[in-house]
C-alpha positions as CSV (number, residue, x, y, z in Angstrom):
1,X,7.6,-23.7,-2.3
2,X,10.0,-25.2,-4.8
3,X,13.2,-22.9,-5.0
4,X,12.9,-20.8,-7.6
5,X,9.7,-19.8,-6.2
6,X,11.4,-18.8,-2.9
7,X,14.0,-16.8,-4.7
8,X,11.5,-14.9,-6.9
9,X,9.5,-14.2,-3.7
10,X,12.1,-12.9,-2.2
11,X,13.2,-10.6,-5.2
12,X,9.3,-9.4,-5.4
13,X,8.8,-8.5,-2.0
14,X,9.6,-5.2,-1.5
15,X,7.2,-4.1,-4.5
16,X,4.5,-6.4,-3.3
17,X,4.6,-5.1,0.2
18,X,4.9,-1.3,-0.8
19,X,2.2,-1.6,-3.7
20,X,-0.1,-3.3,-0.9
21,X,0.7,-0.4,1.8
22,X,-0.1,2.6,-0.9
23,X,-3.3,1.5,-1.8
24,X,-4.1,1.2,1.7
25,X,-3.2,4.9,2.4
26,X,-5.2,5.9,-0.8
27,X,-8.2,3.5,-0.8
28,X,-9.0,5.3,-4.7
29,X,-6.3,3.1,-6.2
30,X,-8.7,0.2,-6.2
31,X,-10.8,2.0,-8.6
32,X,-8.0,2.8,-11.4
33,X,-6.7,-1.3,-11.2
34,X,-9.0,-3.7,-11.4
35,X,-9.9,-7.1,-9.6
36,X,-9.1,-9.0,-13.6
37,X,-5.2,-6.8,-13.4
38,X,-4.2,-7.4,-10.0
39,X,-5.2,-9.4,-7.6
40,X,-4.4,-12.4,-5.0
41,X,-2.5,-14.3,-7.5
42,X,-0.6,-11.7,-8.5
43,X,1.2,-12.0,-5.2
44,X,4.0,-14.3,-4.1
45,X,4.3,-13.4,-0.8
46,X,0.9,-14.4,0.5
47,X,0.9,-11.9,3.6
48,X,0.6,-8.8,0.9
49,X,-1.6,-10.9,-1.1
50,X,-3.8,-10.9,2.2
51,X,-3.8,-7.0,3.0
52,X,-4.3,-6.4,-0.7
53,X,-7.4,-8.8,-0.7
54,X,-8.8,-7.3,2.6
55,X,-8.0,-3.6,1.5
56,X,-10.7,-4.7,-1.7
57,X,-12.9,-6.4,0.2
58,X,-13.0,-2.5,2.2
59,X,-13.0,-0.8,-0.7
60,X,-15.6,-2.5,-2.1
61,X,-17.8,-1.4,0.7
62,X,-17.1,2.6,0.0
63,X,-14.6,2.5,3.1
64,X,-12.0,5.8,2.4
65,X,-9.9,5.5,5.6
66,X,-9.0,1.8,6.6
67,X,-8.7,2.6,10.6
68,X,-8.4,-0.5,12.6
69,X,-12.1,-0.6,13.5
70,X,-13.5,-1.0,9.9
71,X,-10.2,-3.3,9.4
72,X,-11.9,-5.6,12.1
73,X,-15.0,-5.9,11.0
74,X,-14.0,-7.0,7.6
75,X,-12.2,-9.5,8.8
76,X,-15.0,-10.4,10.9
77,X,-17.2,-10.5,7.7
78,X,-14.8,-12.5,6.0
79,X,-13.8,-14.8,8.5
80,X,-10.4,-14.2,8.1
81,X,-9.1,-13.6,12.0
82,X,-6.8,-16.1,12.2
83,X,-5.0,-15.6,9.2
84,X,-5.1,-11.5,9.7
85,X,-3.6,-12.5,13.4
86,X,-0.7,-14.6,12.4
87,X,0.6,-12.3,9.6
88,X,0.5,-9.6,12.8
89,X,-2.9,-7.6,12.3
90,X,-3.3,-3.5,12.5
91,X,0.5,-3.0,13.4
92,X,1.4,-4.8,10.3
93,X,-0.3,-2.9,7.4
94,X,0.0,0.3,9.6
95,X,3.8,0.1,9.6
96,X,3.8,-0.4,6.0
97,X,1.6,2.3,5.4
98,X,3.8,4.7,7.4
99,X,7.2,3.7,5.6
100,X,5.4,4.2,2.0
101,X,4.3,7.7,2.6
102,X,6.1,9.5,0.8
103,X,6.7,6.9,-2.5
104,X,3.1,7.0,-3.9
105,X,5.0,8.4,-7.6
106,X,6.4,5.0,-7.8
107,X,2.9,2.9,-7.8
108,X,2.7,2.7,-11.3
109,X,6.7,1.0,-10.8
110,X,5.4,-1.3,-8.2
111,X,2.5,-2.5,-10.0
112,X,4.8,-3.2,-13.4
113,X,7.4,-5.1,-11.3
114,X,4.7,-6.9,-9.8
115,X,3.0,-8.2,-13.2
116,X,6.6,-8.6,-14.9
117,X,7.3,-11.7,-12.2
118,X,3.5,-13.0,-12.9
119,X,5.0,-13.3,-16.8
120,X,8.4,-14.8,-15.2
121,X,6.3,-17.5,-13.7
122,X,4.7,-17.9,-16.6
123,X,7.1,-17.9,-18.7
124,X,9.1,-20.8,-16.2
125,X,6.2,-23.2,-17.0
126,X,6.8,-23.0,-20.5
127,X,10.9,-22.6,-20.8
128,X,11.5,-23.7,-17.4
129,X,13.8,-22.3,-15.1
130,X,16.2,-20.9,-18.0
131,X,13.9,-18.0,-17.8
132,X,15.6,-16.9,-14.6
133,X,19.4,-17.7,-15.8
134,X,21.7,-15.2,-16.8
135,X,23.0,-15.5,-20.3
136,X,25.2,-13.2,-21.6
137,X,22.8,-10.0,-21.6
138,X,19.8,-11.2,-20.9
139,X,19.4,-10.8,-17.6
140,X,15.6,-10.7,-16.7
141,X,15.9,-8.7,-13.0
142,X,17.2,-5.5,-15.2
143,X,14.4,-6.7,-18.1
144,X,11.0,-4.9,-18.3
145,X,7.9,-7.2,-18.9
146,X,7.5,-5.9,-22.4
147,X,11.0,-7.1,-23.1
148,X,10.9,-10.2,-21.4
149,X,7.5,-11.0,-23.6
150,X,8.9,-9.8,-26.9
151,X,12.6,-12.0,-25.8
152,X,10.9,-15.3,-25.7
153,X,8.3,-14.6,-28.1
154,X,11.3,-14.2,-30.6
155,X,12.5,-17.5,-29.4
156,X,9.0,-19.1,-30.2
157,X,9.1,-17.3,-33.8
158,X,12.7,-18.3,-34.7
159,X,11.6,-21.8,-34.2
160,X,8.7,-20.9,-37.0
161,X,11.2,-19.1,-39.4
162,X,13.8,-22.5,-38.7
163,X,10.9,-24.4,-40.5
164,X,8.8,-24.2,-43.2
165,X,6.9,-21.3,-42.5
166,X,8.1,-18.2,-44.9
167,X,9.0,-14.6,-43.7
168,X,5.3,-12.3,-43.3
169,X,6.4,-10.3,-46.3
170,X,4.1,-8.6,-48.6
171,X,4.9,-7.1,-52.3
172,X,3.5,-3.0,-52.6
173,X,2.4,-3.6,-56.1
174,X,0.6,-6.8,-55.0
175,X,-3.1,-6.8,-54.6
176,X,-3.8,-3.2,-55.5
177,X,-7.2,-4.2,-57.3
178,X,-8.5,-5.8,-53.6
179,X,-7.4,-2.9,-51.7
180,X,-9.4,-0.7,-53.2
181,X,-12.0,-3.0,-53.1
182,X,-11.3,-3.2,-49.3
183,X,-11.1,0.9,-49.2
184,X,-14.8,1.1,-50.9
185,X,-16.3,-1.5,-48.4
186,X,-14.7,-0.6,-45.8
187,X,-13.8,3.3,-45.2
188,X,-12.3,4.5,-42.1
189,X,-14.9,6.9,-41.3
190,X,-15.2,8.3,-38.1
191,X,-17.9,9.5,-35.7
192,X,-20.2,12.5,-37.8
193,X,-19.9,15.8,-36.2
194,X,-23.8,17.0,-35.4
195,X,-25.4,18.1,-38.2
196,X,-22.3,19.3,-39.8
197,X,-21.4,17.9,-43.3
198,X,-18.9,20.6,-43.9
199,X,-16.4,19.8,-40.9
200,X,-17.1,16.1,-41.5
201,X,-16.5,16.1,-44.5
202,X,-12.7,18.0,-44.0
203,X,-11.6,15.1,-41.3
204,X,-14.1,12.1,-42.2
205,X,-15.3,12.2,-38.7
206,X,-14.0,11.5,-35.4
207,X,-12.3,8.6,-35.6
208,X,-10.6,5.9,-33.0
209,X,-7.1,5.7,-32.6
210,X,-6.3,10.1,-32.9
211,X,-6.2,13.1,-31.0
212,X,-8.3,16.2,-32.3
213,X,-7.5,19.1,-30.6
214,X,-9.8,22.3,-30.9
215,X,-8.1,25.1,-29.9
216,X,-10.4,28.3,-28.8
217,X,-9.2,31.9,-27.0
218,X,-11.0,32.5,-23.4
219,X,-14.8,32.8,-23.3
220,X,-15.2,32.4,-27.5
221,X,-17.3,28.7,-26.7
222,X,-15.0,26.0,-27.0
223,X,-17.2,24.2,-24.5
224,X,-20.2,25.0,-26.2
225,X,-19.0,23.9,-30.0
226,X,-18.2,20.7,-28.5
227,X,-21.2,20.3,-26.6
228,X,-23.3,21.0,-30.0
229,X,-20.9,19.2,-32.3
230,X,-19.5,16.4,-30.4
231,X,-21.4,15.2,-27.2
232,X,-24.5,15.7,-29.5
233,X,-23.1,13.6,-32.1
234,X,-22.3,10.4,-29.3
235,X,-25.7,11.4,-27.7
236,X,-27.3,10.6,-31.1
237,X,-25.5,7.8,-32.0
238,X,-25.8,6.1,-29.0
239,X,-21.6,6.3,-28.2
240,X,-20.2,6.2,-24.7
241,X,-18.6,9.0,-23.8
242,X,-16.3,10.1,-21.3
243,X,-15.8,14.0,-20.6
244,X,-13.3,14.7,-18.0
245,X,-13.3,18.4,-17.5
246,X,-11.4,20.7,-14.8
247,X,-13.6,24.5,-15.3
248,X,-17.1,24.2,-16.2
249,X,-18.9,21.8,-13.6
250,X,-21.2,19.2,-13.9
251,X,-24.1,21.5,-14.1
252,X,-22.7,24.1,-16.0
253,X,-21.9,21.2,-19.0
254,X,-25.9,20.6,-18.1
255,X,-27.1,23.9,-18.5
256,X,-25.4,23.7,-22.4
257,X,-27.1,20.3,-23.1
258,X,-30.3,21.6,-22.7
259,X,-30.2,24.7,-24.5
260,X,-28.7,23.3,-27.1
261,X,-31.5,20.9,-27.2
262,X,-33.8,23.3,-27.3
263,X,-31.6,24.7,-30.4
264,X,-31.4,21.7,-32.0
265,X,-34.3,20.0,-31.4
266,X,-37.4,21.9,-29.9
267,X,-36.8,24.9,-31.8
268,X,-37.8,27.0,-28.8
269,X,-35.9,29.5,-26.3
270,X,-35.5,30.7,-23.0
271,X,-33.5,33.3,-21.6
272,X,-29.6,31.9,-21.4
273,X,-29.5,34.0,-18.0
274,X,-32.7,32.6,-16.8
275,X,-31.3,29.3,-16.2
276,X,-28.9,31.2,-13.8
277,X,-31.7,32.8,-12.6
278,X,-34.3,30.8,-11.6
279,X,-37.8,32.0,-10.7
280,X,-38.9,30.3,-14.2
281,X,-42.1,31.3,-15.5
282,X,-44.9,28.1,-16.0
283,X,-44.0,28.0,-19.6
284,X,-39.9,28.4,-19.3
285,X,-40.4,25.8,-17.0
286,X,-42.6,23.7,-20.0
287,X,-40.0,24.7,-22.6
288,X,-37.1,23.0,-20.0
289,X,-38.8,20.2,-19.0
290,X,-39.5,19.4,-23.4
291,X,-36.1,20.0,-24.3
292,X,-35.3,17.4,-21.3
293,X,-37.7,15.1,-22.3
294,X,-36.0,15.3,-26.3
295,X,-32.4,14.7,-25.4
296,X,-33.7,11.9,-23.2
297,X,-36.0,10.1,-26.7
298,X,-32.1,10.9,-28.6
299,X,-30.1,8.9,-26.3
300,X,-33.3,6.5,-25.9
301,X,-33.3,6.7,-22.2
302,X,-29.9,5.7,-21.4
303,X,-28.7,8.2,-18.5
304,X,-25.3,6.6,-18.4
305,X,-24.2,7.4,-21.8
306,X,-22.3,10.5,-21.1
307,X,-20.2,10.3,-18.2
308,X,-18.7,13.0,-16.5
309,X,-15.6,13.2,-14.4
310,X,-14.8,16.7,-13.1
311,X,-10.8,17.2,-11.5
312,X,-9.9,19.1,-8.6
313,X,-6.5,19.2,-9.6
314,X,-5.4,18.9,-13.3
315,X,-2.7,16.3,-13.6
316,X,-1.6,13.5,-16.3
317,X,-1.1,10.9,-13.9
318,X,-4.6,10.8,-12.9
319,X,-6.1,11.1,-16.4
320,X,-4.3,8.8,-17.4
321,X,-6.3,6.4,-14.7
322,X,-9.4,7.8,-15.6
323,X,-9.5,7.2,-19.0
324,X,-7.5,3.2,-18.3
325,X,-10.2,2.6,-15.8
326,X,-13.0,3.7,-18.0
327,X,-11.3,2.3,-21.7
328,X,-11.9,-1.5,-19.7
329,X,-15.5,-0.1,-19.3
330,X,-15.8,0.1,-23.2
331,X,-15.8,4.1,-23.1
332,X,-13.6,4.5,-26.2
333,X,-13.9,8.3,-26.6
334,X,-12.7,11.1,-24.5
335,X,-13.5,14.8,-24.5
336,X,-10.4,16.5,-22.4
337,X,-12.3,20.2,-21.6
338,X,-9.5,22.3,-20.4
339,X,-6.2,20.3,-21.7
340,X,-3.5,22.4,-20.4
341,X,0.2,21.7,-18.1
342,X,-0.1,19.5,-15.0
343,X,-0.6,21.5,-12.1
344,X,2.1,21.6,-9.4
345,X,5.0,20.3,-11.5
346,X,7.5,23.1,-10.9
347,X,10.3,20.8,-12.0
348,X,9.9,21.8,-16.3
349,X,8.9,24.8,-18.0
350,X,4.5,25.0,-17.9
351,X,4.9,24.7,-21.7
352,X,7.2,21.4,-21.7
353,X,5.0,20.0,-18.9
354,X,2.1,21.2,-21.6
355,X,4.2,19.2,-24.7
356,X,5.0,16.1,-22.5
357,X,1.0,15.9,-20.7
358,X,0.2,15.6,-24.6
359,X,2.7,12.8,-25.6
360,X,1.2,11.0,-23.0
361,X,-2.6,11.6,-24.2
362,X,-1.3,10.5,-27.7
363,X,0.1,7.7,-26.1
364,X,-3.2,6.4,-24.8
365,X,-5.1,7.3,-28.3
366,X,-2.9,5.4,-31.1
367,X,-4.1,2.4,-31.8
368,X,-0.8,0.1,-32.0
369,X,2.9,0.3,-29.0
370,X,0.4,-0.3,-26.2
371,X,-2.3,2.2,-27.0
372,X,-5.6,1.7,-26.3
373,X,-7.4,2.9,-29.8
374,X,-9.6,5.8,-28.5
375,X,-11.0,8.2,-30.1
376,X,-9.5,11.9,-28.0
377,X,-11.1,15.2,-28.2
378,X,-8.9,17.8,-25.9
379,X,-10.2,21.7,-25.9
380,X,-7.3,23.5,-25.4
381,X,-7.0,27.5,-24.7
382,X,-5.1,29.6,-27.4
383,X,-2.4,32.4,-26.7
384,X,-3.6,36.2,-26.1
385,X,-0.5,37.1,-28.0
386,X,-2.2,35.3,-30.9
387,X,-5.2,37.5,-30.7
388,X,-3.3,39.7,-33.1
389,X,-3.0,36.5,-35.7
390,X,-5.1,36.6,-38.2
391,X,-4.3,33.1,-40.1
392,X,-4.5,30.9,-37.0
393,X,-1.8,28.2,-37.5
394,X,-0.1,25.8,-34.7
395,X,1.7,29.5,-33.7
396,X,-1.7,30.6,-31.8
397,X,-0.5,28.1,-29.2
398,X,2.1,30.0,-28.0
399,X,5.4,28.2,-26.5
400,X,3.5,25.3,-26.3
401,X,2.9,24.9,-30.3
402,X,4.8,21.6,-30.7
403,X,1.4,19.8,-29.0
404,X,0.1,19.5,-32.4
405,X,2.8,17.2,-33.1
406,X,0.0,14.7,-31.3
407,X,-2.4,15.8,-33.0
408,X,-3.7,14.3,-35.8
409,X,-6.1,16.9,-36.5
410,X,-5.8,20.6,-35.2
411,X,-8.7,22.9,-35.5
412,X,-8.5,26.5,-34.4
413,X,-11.4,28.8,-34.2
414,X,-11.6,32.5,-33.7
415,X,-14.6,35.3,-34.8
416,X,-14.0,37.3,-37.7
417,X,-12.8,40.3,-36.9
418,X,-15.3,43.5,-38.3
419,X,-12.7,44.3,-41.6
420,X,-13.8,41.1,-42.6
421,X,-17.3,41.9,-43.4
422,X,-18.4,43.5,-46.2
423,X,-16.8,46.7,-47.3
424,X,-14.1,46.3,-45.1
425,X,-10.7,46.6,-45.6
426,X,-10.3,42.8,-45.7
427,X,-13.0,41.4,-46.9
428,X,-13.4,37.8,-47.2
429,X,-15.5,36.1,-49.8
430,X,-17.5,33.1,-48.6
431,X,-18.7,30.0,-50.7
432,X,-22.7,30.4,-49.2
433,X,-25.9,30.0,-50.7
434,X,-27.5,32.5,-52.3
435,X,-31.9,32.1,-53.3
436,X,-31.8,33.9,-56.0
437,X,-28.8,32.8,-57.8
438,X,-30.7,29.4,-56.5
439,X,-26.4,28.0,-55.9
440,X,-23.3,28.5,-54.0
441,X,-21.5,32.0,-55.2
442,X,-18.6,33.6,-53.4
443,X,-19.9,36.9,-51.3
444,X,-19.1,38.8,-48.5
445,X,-20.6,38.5,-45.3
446,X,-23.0,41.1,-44.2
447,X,-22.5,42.6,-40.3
448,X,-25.8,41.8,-39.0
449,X,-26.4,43.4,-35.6
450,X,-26.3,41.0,-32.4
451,X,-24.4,38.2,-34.4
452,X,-20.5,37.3,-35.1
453,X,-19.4,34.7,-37.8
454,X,-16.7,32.3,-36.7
455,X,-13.9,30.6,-38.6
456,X,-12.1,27.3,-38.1
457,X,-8.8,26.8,-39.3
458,X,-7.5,23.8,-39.8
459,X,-4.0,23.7,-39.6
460,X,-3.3,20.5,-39.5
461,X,-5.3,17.5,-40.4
462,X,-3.9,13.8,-41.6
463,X,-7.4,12.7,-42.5
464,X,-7.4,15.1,-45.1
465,X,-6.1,18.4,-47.0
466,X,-5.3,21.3,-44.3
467,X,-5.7,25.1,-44.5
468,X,-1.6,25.1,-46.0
469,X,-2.7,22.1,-48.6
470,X,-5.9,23.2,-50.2
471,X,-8.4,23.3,-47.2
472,X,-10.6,26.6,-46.9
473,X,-11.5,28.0,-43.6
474,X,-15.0,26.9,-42.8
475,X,-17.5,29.4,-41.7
476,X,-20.2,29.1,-39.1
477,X,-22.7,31.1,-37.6
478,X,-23.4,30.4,-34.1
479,X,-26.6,31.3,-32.2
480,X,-25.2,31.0,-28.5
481,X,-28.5,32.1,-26.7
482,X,-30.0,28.2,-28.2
483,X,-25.8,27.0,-28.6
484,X,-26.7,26.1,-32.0
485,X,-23.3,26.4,-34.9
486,X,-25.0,26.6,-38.6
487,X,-22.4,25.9,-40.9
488,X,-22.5,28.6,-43.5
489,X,-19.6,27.8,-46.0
490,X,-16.1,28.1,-47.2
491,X,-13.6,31.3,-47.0
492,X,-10.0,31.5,-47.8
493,X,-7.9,33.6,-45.0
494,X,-4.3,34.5,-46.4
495,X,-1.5,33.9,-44.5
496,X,-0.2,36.9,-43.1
497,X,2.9,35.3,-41.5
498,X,2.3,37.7,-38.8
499,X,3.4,35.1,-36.0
């Protein structure tokens, strides 16, 4: 090993040795990083490239606890003894994994120490050993990657702008006639909602690189408006999915699918509470099995289109791994279904923990300073103090309003409340269609017995005009016993400034 290659072992062994022993103590960090990120050659010190190796070579096999035993027989099946003997077997990684127990919050350090001296030894084959001098205040050992990379890729670009190349300037007034060619052949629409024009229309879909956040108070159906709006939509255009959700279980979230496709696309019903139930009848049984069968034609057979992660324990650390591990999958869009604080975080207020859990989800959205260009949908649950609201703005949050700074679109739903129907006291007027005028007039909504309109607000929306810039509050009429959300039309809700 030539010198500078002892040294930077040296400096790198405490991370590579501590990175090595915590994913050996939880075997699940081999599924967040994978083989193509980290692995043998990332190390220096070949011991804890070993261990790391062997601890994938166990994971691999859907070992959780890495006792001796198993330890053995991998290296038995790899034919590794002599090396896992003279870098001092069980004892060795055991020891390590006892001294790391209690630094598993600083993995995500480990690992970006770790990959900063792979770019140092990069970087030495290019630039040579100046890469590891001092000079002035570059000083790489206090340097993050990200600022080593962007130091000597200005060094590579000042040679450029030494030469002939020019500055990459443009001119605003420049080129306006090919933009908008550029803007008609190539619009940034995103994802259609399911067979809703309306709420399309307002946002231009659900696009890659934001955050839409539907906000919803307990039990009004936030989980079933996305089910019929948006994991329909991905369902029928044939987009991966990704729903990580920390309430409704993986057979409640079933339960919704296949009503809703018998809403949507059967047209026939059975008993909400039967499927609770059980004890189905021959034909509820024939009506299940059909809607089954539809969904199933939709998504043209592909079972592994929607996947479905439930959490234990709500916390931004591990979503954040989730949705990493499956982005390098090629699932680009995320349904969040509850986002709320971090659980077990006493060290912040539940509403910063709430504001800061939402940076970081907007972090991982944008599509430029290291995001990963996803398309995010997060449900989250409004106040009960803003029960009394009735303009919903960013206010119905509670303490924790400043999330829709993250947002690029916030939607807020509630049911309209009974002096909102006709004759009431504040009646609202609704853009719907009416057969005999035979077009779209302004009139109140009838109370019809067993049903409840519902508005969305959208109170904020960068893809478009919202309810404080021209937008009207779009109406729907949702059929929860089939989970089916008609839209109906257009209403304009006053501000009350009662928040």
């Amino acid at each position: 090993m030539t010198d500078w290659k002892d040294r930077l072992s040296k400096e790198i062994i405490v991370a590579e040795g501590y990175l090595t022993g915590l994913f050996w103590r939880d075997p699940d960090n081999y599924n967040f990083f994978s083989e193509e990120k980290i692995n043998y050659k990332s190390f220096m010190n070949p011991v804890y490239g070993y261990f790391f190796t062997l601890g994938g070579k166990l994971s691999e096999k859907g070992i959780k606890i890495f006792d001796d035993i198993s330890v053995s027989q991998i290296v038995r099946d790899t034919n590794t003894n002599d090396t896992y003997k003279k870098y001092g077997g069980y004892e060795t990684i055991y020891e390590l994994q006892q001294e790391v127990r209690d630094k598993s919050e600083n993995l995500d350090a480990y690992y970006s120490e770790i990959k900063k001296y792979n770019l140092v030894v990069k970087l030495i084959d290019y630039f040579g050993e100046r890469v590891i001098q001092k000079d002035g205040k570059y000083d790489y050992k206090k340097m993050t990657k990200e600022q080593l990379h962007t130091y000597w890729n200005d060094k590579i670009l000042q040679l450029g702008l030494d030469g002939d190349n020019k500055y990459d300037e443009h001119y605003l007034l420049e080129g306006l006639e090919e933009e908008i060619k550029d803007w008609d052949q190539n619009p940034t629409v995103g994802l259609p909602f399911f067979e809703s024009k309306r709420m399309t229309k307002i946002t231009t879909g659900w696009d890659y690189g934001h955050v839409y956040m539907y906000g919803g108070f307990g039990g009004s159906g936030k989980t079933s408006l996305t089910v019929n709006k948006v994991i329909m939509s991905c369902i029928q255009h044939k987009e991966k999915l990704l729903v990580i959700a920390n309430e409704q279980s993986i057979s409640e979230f079933k339960k919704a699918l296949v009503v809703t496709s018998m809403g949507v696309g059967t047209k026939e019903y059975v008993d909400r509470q039967k499927l609770n139930e059980g004890n189905f009848t021959d034909e509820e049984k024939a009506k299940l099995l059909k809607a089954v069968n539809w969904v199933k034609e939709l998504s043209e057979g592909d079972e592994k289109l929607i996947t479905f992660v439930f959490m234990e324990n709500y916390i931004m650390d591990d979503v954040k791994k989730l949705v990493k591990h499956y982005a390098a999958r090629g699932i680009r869009r995320i349904i969040v279904d509850t986002g709320k604080p971090s659980e077990g975080d006493a060290s912040m207020a539940r509403w910063e923990r709430f504001v800061e859990d939402m940076k970081e989800i907007y972090k991982l959205a944008r599509p430029n300073g290291g995001g990963l260009n996803l398309a995010i949908w997060v449900n989250v649950q409004l106040a009960d103090s803003a029960l009394k609201m009735r303009f919903l703005n960013e206010y119905a949050l509670g303490d924790a309003k400043k999330i829709k700074n993250e947002a690029s679109v916030l939607i807020l739903g509630r049911f309209m409340w009974d002096d909102e129907y006709e004759g009431g006291k504040h009646e609202l007027l609704v853009n719907q269609w009416d057969e005999f005028a035979g077009d779209y007039i302004d009139k109140p909504m009838k109370k019809e017995k067993g049903f409840q309109y519902y508005l969305l607000f959208y109170a904020k929306n960068r893809r478009g005009a919202d309810n404080k810039t021209g937008q009207k509050v779009l109406v729907l009429k949702p059929y929860f016993g089939i989970n089916t959300w008609y839209e109906v039309g257009y209403t304009t809700v006053y501000d009350d400034r009662n928040y």
